[in-house]
ZAGU-615219 format. One line per 2 residues: their letters; for each residue x, y, z of N, C-alpha, C. Coordinates in steps of 0.001 Angstrom, whole numbers, plus 500000, padded with zeros to 6 digits. Example, Ala and Ser with C-alpha at 12.3 -4.5 7.8 and 13.67 -1.06 7.14 Angstrom:
% residues 2
as = 513190,494310,507800,512300,495500,507800,513200,496700,507800  512850,497750,507080,513670,498940,507140,512900,500030,507870
//
This chain:
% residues 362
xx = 058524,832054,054890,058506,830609,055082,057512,830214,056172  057409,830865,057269,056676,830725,058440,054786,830808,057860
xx = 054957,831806,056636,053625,831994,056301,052923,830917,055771  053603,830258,054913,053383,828893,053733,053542,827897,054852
xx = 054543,827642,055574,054245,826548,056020,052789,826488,057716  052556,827855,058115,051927,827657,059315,049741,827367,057958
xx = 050041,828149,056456,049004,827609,056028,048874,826482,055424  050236,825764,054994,050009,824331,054781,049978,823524,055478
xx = 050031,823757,057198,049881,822810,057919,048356,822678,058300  047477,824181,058404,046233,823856,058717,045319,822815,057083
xx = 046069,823335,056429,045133,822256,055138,045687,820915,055415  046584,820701,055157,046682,819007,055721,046118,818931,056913
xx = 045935,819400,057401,044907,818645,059184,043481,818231,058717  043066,819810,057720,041885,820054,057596,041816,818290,056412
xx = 042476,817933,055634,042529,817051,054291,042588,815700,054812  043098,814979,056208,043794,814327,056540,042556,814150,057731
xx = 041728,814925,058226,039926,814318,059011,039192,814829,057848  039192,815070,056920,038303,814888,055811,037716,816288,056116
xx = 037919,817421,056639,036803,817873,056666,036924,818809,055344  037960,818857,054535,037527,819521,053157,038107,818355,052056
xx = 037124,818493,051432,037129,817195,050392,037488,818169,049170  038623,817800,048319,039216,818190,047307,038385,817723,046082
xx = 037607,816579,046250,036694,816301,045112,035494,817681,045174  034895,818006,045984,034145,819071,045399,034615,820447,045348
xx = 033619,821004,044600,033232,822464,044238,034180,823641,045584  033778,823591,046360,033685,823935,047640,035353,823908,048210
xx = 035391,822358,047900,036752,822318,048945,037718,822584,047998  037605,822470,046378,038517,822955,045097,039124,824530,045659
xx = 037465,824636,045781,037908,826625,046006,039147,827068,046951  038293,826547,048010,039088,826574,049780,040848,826469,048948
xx = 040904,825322,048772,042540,824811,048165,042720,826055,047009  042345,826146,046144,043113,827472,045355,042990,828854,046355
xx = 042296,829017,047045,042594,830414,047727,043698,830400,048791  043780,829198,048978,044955,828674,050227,045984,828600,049025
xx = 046162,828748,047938,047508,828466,047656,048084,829741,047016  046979,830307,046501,047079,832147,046121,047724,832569,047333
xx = 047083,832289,048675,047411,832792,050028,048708,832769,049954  049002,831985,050361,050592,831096,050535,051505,831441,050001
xx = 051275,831752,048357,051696,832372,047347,052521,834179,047564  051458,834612,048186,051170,836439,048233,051986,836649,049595
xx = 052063,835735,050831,052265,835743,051893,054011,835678,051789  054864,835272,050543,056269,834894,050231,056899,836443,049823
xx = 056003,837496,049844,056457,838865,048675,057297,839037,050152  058391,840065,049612,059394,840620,051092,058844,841908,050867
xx = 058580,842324,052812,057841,843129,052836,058615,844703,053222  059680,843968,053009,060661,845416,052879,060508,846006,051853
xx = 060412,845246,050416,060484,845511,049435,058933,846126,049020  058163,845504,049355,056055,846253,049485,056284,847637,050147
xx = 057286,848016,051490,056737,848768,051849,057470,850153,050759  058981,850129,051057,059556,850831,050066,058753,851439,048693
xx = 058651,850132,047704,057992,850100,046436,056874,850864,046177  055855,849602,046729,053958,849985,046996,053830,850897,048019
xx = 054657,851425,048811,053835,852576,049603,053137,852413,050495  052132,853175,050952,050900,853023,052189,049805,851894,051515
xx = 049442,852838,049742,048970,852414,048892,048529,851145,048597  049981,850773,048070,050371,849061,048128,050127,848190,049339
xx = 050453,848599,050559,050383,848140,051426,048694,847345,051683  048408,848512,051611,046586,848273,051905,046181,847352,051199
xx = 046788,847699,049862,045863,846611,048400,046424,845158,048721  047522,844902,049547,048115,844114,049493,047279,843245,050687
xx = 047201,843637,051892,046424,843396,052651,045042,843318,052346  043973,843912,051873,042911,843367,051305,042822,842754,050941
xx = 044259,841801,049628,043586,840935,048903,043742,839529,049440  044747,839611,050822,045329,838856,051575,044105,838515,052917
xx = 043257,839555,053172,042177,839071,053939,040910,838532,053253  040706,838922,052001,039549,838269,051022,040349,837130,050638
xx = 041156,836282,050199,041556,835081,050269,041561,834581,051429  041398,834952,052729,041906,834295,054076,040319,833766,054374
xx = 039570,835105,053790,037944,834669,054501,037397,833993,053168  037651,833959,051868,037471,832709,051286,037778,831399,051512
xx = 039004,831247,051888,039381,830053,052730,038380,829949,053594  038188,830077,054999,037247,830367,056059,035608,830099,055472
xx = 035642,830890,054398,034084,830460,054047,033647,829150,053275  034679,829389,052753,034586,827883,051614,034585,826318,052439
xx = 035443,826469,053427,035718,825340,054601,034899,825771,055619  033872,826528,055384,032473,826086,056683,033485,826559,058265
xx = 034196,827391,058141,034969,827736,059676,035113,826038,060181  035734,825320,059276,036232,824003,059954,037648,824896,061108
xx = 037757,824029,062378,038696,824240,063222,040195,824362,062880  040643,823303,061970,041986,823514,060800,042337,824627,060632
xx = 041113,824931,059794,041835,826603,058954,041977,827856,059409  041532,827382,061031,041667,828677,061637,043117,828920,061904
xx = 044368,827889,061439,045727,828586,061361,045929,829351,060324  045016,829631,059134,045954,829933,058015,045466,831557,058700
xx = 044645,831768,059398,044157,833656,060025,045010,834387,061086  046041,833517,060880,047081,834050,062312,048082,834571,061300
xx = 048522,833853,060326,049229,834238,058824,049124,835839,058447  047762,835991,058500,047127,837314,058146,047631,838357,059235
xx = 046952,837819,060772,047631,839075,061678,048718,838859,061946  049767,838221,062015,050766,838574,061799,051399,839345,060460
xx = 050878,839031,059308,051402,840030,058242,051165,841569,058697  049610,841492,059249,049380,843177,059605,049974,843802,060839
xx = 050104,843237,061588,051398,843538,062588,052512,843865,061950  052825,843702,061467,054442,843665,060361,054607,845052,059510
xx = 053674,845198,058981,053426,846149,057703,052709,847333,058141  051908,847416,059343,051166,848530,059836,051552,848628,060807
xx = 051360,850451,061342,051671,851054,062489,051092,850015,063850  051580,850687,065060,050812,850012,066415,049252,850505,066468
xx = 048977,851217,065849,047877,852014,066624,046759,851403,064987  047194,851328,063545,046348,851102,062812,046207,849275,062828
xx = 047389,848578,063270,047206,847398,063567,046307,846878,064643  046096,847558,065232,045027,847716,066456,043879,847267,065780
xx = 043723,848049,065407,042345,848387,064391,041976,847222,063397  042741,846583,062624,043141,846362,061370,042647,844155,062069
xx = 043449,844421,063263,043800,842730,063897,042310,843194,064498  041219,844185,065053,040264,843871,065845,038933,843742,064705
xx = 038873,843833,063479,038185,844149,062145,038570,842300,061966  039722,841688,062011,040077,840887,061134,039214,839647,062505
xx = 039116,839889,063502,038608,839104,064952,037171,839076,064726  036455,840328,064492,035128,840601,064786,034334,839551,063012
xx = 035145,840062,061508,034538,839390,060438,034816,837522,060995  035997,837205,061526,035438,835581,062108,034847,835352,062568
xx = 034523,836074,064174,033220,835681,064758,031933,835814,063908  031522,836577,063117,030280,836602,062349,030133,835524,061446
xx = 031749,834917,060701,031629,833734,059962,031293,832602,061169  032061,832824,062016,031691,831777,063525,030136,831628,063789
xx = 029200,833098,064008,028102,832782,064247,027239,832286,063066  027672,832776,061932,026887,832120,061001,026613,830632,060207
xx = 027863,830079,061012,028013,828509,060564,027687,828176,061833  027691,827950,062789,027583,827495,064314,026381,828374,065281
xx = 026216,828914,064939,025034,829911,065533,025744,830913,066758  024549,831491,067520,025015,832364,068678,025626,831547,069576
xx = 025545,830499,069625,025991,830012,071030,026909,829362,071006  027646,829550,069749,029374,828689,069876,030060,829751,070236
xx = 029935,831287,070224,030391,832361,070369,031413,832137,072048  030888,831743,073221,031893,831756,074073,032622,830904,073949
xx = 032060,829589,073089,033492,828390,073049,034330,828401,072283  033760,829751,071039,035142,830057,069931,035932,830908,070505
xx = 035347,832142,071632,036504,832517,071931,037242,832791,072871  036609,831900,073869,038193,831278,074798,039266,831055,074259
xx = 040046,830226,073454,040793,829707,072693,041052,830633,071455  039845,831592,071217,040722,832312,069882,041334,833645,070402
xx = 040711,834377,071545,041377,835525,072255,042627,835467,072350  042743,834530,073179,044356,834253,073772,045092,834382,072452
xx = 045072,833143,071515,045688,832742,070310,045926,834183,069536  045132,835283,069348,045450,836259,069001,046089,836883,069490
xx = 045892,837202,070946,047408,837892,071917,048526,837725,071563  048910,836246,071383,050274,835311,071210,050602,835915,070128
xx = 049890,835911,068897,050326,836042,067671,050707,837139,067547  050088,838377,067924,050241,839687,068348,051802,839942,069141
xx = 051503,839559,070474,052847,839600,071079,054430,839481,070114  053825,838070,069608,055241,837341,069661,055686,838144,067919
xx = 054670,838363,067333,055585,839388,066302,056004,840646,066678  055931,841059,067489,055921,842869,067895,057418,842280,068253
xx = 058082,841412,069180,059461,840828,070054,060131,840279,068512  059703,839725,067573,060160,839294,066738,060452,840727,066200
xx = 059823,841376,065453,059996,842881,064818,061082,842987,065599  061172,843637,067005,062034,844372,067630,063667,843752,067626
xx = 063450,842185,067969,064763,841423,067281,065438,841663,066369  064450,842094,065166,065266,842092,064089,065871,843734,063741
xx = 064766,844618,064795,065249,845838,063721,066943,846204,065034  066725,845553,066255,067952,845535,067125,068908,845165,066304
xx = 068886,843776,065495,069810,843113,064562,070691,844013,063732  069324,844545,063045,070323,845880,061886,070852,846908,062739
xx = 070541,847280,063840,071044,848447,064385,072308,848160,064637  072703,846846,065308,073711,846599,065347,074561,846567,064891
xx = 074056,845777,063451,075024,845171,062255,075451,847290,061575  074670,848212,061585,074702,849324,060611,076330,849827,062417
xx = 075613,849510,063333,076304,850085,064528,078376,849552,063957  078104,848343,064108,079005,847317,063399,080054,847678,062427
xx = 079311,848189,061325,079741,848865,059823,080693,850573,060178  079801,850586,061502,080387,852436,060928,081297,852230,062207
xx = 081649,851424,063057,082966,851399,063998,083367,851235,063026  083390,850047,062422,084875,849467,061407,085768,850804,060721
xx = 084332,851559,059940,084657,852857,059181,085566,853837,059909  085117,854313,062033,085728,854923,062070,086922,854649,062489
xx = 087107,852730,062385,088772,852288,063035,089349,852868,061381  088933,852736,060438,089491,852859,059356,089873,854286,058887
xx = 088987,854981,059099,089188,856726,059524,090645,856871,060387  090362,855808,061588,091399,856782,062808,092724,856234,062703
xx = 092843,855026,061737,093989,854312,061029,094551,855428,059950  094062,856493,059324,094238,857094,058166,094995,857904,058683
xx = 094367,858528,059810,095009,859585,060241,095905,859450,061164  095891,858178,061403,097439,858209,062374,098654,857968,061318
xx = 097964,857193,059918,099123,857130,058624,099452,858533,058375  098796,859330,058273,098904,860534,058125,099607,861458,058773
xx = 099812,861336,060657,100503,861817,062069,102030,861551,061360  101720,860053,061307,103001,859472,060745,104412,860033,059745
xx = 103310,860134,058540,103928,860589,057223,104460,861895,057642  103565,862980,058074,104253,864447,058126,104765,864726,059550
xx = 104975,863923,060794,105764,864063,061569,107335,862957,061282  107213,862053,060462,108769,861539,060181,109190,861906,058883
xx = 108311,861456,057712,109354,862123,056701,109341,863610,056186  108473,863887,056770,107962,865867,056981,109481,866251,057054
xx = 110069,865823,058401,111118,866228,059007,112250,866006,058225  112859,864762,057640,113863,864482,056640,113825,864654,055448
xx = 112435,865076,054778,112363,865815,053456,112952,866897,053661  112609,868007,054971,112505,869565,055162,114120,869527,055058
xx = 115295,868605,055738,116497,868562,056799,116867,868185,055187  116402,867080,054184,117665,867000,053223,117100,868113,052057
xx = 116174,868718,051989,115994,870135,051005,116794,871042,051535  117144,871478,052661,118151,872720,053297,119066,872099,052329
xx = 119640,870981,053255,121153,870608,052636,121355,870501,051308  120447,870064,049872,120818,870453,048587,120245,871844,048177
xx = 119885,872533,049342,119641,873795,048463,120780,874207,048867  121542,874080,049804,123164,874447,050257,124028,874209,049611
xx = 123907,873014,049063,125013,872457,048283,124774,873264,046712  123640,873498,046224,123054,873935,044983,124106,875597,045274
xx = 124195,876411,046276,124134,877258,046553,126010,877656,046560  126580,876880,047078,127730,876762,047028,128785,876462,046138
xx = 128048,875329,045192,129060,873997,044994,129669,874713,043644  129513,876290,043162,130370,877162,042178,131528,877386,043386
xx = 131314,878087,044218,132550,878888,045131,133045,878072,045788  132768,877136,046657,133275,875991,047302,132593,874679,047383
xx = 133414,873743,046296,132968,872293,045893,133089,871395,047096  133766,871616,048219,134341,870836,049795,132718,870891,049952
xx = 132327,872220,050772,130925,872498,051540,129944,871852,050641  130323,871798,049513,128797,871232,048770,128752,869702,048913
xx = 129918,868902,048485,130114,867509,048881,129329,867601,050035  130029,867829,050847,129637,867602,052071,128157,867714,052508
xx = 127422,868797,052154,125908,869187,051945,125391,868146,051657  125916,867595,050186,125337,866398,049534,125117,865127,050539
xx = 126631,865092,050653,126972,863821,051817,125827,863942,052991  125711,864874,053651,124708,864798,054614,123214,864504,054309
xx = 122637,865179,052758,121524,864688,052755,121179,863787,051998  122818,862650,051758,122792,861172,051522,122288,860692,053017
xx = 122792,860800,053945,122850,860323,055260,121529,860817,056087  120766,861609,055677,119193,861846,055828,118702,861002,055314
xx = 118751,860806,054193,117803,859887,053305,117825,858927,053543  119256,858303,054216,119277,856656,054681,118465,856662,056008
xx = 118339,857888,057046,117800,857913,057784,116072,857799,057730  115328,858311,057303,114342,858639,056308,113955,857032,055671
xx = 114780,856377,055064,114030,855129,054738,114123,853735,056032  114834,854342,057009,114990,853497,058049,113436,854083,058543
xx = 113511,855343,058889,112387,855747,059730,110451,855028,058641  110905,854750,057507,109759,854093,057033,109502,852547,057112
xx = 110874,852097,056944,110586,850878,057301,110357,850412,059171  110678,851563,060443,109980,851498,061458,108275,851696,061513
xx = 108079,852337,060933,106775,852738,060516,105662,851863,060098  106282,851129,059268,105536,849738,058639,105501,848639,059829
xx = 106475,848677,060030,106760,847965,061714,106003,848226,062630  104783,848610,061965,103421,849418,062815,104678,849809,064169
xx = 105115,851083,063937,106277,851537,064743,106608,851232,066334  106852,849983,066377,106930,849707,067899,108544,848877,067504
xx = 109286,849410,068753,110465,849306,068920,110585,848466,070208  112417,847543,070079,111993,846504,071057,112093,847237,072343
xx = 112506,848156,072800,112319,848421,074249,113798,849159,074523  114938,849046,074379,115661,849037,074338,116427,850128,074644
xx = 116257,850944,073258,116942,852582,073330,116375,853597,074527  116371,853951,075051,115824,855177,075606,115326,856627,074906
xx = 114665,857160,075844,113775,858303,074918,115358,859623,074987  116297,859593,075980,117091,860811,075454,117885,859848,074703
xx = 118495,858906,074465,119260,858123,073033,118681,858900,072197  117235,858176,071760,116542,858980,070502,116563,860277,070840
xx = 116842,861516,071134,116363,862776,071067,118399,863283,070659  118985,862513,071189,120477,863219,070916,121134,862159,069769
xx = 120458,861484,068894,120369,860920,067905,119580,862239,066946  118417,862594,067203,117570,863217,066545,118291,865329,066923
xx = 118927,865227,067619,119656,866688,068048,120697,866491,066877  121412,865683,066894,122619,865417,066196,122230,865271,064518
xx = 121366,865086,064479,120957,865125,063133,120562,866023,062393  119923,867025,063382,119265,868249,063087,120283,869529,063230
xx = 121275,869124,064022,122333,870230,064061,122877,870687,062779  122673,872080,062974,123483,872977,061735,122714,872831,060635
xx = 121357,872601,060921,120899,873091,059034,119769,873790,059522  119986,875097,060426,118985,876193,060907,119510,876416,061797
xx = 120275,875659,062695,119972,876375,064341,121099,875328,064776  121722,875935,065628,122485,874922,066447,121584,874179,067853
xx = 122162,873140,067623,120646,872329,068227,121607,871615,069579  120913,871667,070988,121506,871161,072103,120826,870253,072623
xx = 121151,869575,073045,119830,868279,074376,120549,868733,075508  119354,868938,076453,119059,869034,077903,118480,867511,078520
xx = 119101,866844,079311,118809,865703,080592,118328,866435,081773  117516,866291,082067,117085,867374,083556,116590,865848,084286
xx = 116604,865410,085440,116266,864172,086398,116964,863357,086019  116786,861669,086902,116924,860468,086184,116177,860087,085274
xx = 116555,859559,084326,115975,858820,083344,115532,857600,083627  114236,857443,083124,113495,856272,083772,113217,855661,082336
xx = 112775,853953,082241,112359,853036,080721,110669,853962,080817  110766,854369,079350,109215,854860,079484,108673,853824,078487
xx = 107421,853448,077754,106416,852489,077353,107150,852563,075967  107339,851727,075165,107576,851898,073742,106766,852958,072918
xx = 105955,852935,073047,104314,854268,072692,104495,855883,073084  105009,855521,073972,105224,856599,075199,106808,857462,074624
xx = 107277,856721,074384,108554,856835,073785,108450,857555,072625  107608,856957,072062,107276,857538,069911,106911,858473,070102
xx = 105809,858805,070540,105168,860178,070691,106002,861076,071053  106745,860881,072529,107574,862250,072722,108503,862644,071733
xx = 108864,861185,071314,110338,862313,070013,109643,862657,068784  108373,862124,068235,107519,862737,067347,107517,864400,067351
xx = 106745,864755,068385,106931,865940,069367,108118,866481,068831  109177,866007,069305,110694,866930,069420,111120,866798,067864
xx = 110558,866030,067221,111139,865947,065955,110091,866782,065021  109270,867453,065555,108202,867925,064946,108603,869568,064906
xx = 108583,869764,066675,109374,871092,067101,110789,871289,066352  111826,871048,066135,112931,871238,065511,112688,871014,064035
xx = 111679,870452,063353,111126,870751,062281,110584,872232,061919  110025,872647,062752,109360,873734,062874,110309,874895,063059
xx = 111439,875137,064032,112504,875736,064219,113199,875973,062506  113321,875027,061754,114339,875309,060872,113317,876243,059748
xx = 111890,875714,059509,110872,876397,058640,110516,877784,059117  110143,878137,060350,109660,879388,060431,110283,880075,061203
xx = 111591,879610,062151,111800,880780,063373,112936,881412,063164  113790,880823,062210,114783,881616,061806,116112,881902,063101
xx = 116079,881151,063920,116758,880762,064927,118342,880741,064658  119265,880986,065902,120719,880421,065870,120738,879233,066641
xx = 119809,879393,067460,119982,878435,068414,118817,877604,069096  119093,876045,069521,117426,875892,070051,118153,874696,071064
xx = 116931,874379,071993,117257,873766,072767,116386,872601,073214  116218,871465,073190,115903,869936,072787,116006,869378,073998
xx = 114477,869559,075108,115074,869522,076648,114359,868050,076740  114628,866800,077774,113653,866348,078360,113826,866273,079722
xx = 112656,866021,080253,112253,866406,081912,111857,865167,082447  112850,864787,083589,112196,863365,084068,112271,863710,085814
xx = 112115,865183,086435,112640,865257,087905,110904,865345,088141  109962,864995,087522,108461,865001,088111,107825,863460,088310
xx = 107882,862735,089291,107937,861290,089422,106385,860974,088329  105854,861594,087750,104346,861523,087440,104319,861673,086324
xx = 105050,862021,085940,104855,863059,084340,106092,862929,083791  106366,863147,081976,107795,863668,081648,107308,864672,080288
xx = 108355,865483,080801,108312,866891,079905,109000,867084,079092  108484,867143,077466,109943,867549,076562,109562,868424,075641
xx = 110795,869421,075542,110565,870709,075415,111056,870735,074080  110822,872207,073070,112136,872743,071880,111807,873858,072476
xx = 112917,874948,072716,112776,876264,073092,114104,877120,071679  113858,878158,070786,114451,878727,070104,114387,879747,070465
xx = 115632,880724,069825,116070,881993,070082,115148,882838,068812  114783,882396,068366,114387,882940,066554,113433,884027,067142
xx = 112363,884240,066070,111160,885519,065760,110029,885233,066109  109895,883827,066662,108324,883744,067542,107550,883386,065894
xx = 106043,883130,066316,105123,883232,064793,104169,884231,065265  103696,884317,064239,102005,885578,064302,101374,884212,063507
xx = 101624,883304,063582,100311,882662,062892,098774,882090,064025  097852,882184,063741,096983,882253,064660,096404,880642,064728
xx = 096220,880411,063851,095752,879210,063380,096397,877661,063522  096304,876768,063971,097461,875529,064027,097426,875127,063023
xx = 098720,874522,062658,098634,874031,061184,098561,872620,061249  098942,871868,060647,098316,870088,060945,099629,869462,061279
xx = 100485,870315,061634,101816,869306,062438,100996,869469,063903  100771,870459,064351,100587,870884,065713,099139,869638,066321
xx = 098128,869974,065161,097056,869314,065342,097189,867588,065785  098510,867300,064552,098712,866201,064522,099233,865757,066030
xx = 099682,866286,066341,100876,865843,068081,099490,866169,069093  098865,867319,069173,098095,867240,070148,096811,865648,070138
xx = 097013,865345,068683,095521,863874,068961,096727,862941,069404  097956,863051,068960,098995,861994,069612,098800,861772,071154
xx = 098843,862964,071581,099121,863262,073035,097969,862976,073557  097031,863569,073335,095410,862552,073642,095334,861613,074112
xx = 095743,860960,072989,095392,859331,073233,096823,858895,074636  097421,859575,074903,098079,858842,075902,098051,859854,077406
xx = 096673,860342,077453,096376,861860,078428,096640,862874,078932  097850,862999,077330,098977,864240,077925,098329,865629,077252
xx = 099324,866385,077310,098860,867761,075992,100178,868346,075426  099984,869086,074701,101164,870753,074411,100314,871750,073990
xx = 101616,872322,074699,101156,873429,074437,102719,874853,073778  102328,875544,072957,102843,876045,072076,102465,877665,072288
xx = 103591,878347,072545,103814,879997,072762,105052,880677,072458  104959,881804,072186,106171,883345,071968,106666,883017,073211
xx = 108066,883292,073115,108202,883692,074633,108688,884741,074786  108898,885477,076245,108652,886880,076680,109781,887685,076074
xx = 111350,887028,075438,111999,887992,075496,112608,887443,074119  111833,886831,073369,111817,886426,071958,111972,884778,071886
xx = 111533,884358,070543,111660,883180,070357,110501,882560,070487  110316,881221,070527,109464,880211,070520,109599,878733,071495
xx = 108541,878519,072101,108488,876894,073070,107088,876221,072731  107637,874461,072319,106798,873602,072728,107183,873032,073148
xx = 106205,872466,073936,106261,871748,075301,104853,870703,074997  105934,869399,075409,104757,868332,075434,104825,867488,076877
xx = 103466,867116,077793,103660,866903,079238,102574,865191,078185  103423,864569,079807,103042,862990,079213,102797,862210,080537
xx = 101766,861834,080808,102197,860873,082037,102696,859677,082061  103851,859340,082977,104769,858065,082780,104781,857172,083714
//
């Protein structure tokens, strides 16, 4: 737009003091090469460079400076039309390197002055270019700041696009933390109990009810824990973190391990956030207890005697693991713990069994 209108303004100046007359030969020309110009100057040059290449580029520019100096010649270097030649270096600024634009804008300076000396003689030469030096600087300058505007623009906008992507990434995977640290746990807790009941319910129909009954009473648990979840899981404040853990002991008791809670300090209100994570943790660990350690017994500690920190533990009696590798419960709790600058950490211990331990600052 800037191109068409900075060359239709020098022809109306030039049309409007007469100095190109549309009735002749001459000034006919001038006007069709100014409108070819105008025309060629509208192509998007994202699309030239992509497409046409270096190739294109060039042809494109040649045919854009032989219309510019037809204009120019046809109008006798009237003063007017010397806007439609700024059109030009700015296109070649645009489309060519710094170093061939150099070149390209000092070629496009030197063929005016020769049209300059040849309509006006040698001695208009210092009064054309006071006024045309500068004017070329400007034009020069102010597209190079324009370029850089815009390619800042996309950097931004592409900068823009791929946060969104990785809020949308780090949204996935906290759906994900989610899914296999809560219903991980009440799938694992009501499969024991109907494989118990499956297991029984020939020799004793009491124990199997009952099996059943309990992993009715998981499952109600289990769709509560989804509809917290959706509740983008924030709770009003209320319960405390050992409530939830001897809620979550009591639930887990007797389908692997007899399961205890430990209170060690006062109990202090920890953050609603602060809260999720640790029983995530403990509900993750006693998950883990019933799948691989083969345990009688485990123990479901939290630690509040460190004014700085709170510590909550699962410690089992079971077989320890040989697995070397973390599997994506573990992975999952340590990016939990991250984000709120804590850690765990997960080991055999010396005289059998298994501990995790998650440290949190509070």
């Amino acid at each position: 737009m800037a191109f068409v209108l900075t060359t239709a303004l020098s022809y109306v100046t030039a049309l409007v003091y007469r100095d190109i007359r549309i009735e002749t030969i001459r000034g006919a020309f001038s006007i069709a090469c100014g409108v070819v110009y105008a025309l060629l100057g509208t192509i998007d040059y994202g699309q030239l460079r992509s497409r046409g290449g270096r190739k294109g580029t060039m042809v494109y520019l040649g045919v854009q400076a032989i219309l510019v100096f037809g204009i120019l010649y046809s109008a006798r270097m009237v003063d007017e039309t010397f806007l439609s030649i700024f059109s030009l270096v700015a296109t070649i600024v645009t489309l060519l390197s710094r170093s061939a634009s150099r070149v390209a804008v000092a070629v496009v300076y030197g063929l005016m002055l020769s049209l300059e000396i040849h309509f006006h003689g040698p001695q208009s030469i210092l009064r054309w270019s006071i006024p045309m030096i500068p004017s070329f600087l400007f034009v020069v300058i102010f597209t190079r700041i324009a370029m850089r505007e815009k390619e800042a623009r996309a950097r931004a906008e592409a900068l823009a696009i791929e946060l969104e992507q990785m809020a949308v990434l780090q949204e996935r995977n906290r759906l994900a933390r989610e899914i296999h640290d809560g219903l991980g746990h009440y799938l694992t807790a009501i499969h024991v109990q109907l494989e118990g009941a499956r297991a029984v319910h020939e020799s004793d129909s009491g124990r199997a009810l009952d099996a059943v009954a309990q992993a009715q009473r998981l499952a109600r648990e289990a769709l509560q824990e989804v509809r917290r979840s959706v509740g983008a899981l924030k709770a009003d404040g209320t319960t405390t973190l050992s409530q939830h853990l001897r809620e979550l002991a009591s639930a887990t008791d007797g389908w692997g391990a007899n399961v205890s809670l430990e209170v060690l300090g006062s109990e202090r209100i920890l953050p609603v956030d602060t809260t999720h994570a640790l029983f995530r943790m403990a509900q993750e660990g006693l998950t883990n207890v019933r799948k691989h350690a083969q345990a009688q017994n485990a123990v479901l500690s939290v630690d509040f005697r460190h004014p700085e920190r709170v510590i909550v533990s699962v410690v089992d009696d079971g077989r320890g693991t040989q697995i070397a590798a973390e599997g994506h419960g573990l992975k999952g709790l340590r990016q939990r713990l991250d984000e709120f600058g804590g850690f765990v950490s997960a080991a055999n211990l010396p005289k059998g069994g298994f501990c995790l331990k998650a440290e949190i600052p509070s």
